[in-house]
C-alpha positions as CSV (number, residue, x, y, z in Angstrom):
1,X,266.5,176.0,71.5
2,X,269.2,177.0,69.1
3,X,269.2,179.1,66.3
4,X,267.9,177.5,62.8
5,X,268.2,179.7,59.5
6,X,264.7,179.3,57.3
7,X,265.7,178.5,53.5
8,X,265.1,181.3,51.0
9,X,263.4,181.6,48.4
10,X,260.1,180.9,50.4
11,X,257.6,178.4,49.1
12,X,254.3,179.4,47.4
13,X,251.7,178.8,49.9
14,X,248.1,179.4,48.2
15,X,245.9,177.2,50.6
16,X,247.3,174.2,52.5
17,X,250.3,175.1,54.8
18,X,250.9,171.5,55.8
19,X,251.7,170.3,52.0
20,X,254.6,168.1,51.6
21,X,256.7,170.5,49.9
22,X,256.1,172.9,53.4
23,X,257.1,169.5,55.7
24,X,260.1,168.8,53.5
25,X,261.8,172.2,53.6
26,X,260.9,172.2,57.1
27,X,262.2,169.1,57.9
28,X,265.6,170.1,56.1
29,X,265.9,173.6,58.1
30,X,265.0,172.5,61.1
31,X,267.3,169.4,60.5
32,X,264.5,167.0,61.4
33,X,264.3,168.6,64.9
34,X,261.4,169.7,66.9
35,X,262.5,173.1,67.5
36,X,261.3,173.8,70.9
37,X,262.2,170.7,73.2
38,X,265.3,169.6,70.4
39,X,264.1,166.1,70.3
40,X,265.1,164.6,66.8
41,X,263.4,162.6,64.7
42,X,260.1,162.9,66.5
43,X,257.6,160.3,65.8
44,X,254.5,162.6,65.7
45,X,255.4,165.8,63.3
46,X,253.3,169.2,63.8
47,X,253.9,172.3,61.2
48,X,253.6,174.7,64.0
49,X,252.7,178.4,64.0
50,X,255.3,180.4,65.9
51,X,252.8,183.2,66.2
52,X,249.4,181.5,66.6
53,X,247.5,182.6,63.4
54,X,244.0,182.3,65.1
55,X,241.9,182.6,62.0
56,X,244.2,185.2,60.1
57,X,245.3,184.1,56.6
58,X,248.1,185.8,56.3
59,X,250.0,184.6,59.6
60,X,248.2,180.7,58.5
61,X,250.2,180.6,55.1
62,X,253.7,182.8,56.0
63,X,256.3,180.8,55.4
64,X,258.6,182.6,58.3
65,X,255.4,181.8,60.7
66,X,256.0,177.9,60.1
67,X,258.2,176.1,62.1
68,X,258.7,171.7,62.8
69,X,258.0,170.5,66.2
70,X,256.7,167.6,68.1
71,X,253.4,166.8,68.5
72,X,254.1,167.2,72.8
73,X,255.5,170.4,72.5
74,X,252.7,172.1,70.1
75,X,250.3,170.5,72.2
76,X,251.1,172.7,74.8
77,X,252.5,175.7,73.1
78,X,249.0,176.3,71.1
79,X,247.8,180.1,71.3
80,X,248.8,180.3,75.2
81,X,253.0,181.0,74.3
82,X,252.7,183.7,71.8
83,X,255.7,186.1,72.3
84,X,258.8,183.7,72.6
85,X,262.3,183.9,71.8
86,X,262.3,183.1,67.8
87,X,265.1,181.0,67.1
88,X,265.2,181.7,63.4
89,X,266.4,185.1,64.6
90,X,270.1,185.4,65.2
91,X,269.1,188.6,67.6
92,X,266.9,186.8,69.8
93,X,270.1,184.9,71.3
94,X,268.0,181.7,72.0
95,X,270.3,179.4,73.1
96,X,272.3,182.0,75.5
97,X,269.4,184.0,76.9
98,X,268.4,180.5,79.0
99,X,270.7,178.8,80.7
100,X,270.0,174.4,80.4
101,X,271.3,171.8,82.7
102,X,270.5,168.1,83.6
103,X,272.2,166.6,85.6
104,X,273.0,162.7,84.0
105,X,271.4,160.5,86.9
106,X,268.4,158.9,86.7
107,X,264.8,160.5,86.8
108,X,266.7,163.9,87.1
109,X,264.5,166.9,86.0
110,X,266.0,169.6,83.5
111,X,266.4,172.9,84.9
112,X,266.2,176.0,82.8
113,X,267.5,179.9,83.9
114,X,267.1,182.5,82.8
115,X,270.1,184.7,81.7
116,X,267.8,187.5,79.9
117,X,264.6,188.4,81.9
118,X,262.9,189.6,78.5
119,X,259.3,188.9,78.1
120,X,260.1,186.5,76.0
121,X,263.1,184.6,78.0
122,X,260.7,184.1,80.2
123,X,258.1,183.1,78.4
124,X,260.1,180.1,76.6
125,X,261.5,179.1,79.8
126,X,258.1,179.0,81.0
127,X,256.7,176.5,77.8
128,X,260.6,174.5,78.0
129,X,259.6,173.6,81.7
130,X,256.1,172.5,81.0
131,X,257.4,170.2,77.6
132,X,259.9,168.5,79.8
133,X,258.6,168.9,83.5
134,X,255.2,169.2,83.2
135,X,252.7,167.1,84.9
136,X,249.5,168.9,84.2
137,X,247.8,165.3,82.9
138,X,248.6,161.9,82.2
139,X,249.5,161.6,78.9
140,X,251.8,165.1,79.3
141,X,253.1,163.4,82.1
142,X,254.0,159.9,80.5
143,X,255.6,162.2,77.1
144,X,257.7,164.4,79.5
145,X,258.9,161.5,81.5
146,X,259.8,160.1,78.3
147,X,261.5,163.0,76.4
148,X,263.9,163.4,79.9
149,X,264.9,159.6,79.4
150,X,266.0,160.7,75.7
151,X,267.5,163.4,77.1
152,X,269.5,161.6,80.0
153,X,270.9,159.4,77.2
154,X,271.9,161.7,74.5
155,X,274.1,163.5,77.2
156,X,275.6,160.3,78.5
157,X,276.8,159.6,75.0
158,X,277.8,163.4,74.8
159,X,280.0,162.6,78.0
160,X,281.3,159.8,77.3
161,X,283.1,161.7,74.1
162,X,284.2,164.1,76.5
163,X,286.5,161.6,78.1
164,X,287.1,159.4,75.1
165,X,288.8,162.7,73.8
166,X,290.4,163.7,77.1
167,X,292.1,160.2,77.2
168,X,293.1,159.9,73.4
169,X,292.6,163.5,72.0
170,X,291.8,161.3,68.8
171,X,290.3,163.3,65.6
172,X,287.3,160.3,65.0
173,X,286.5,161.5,68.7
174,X,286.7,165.0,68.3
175,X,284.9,165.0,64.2
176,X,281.8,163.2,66.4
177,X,281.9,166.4,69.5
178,X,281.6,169.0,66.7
179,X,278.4,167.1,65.7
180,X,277.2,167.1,68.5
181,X,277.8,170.9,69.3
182,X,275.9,171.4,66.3
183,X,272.5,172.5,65.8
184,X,271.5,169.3,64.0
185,X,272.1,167.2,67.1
186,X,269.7,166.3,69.6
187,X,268.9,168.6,72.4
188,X,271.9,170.6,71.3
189,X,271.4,172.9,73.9
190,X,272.3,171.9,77.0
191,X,275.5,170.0,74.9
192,X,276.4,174.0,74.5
193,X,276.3,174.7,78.1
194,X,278.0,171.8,79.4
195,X,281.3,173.2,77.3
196,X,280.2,176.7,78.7
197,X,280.0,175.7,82.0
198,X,283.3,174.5,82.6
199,X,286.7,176.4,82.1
200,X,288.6,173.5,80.4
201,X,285.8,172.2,78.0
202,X,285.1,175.8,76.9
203,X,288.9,176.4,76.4
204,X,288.4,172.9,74.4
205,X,285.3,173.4,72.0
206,X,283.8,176.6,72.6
207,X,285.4,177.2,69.4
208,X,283.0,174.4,67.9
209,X,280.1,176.2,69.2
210,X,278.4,177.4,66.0
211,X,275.6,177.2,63.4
């Protein structure tokens, strides 16, 4: 996750929290993104509930309540994760309370630490493991297989940069790594932590590390 700031004013939300005006302005804060797993452009778009409103009105139709995923990661989010880290709050230090890696080999399984032991670190690492690793049925099983593979390529391509840049410190290469360190890449994330992780890149781009 990375941090996402929700568009002011909100919407007027009288009855239907999944209108098109909602999904647009989602779409644009979220910059087309599922915000759990990062995956952009999702084929199958949720308006999601951050705190599940289970019947009640007021948390159904608040517009900071709404947030854009994936139909995967909803799916298994529903009313079980209900106290994670809210990444349209800049206090709630979403993408440096969990540390992300993937290794970029084939069939390699994310792996997600925690940095903060808060209720709530844990609890997202919890839900980020079971939208990318999980195996609890078929389908879940096909969709997380699936979103790894986009994964494994979006941080090849990330790489590759990397030492395009380190060859020919070029300003086309280096316009493209800022985007990518961006939150409206995909899977921005572990991008971050693979500049955080290493002495040189983080000397490098760190710098490029923002919102």
């Amino acid at each position: 996750m990375v941090y996402f700031s929700k568009s002011l004013p909100a919407p007027t939300i009288t009855s239907s929290h999944n209108t098109r005006e909602i999904i647009d302005r989602l779409k644009e804060d979220f910059h087309n993104k599922c915000y759990i797993c990062e995956e952009k452009s999702p084929k199958d778009i949720n308006v999601e509930h951050f705190v599940p409103h289970k019947g009640n009105n007021i948390l159904r139709l608040d517009w900071n309540n709404l947030f854009f995923s994936c139909a995967h990661c909803n799916n298994i989010k529903l009313e079980v994760y209900d106290n994670l880290l809210n990444c349209t709050i800049l206090t709630d230090n979403v993408d440096t309370d969990i540390h992300y890696y993937c290794k970029p080999m084939p069939k390699e399984m994310p792996i997600f630490k925690i940095i903060s032991t808060s209720a709530k670190a844990l609890q997202t690492r919890d839900l980020l493991e079971k939208c990318f690793n999980g195996e609890h049925t078929g389908q879940k099983k096909l969709e997380g297989s699936n979103l790894r593979s986009l994964l494994l390529k979006e941080i090849r391509i990330f790489q590759e940069l990397l030492f395009d840049y380190e060859e020919n410190p070029d300003n086309e290469y280096l316009i493209k790594i800022k985007y990518h360190l961006s939150n409206r890449s995909a899977f921005t994330s572990f991008k971050r932590w693979i500049i955080k992780d290493n002495e040189y890149l983080r000397q490098e781009f760190e710098q490029y590390i923002k919102d």
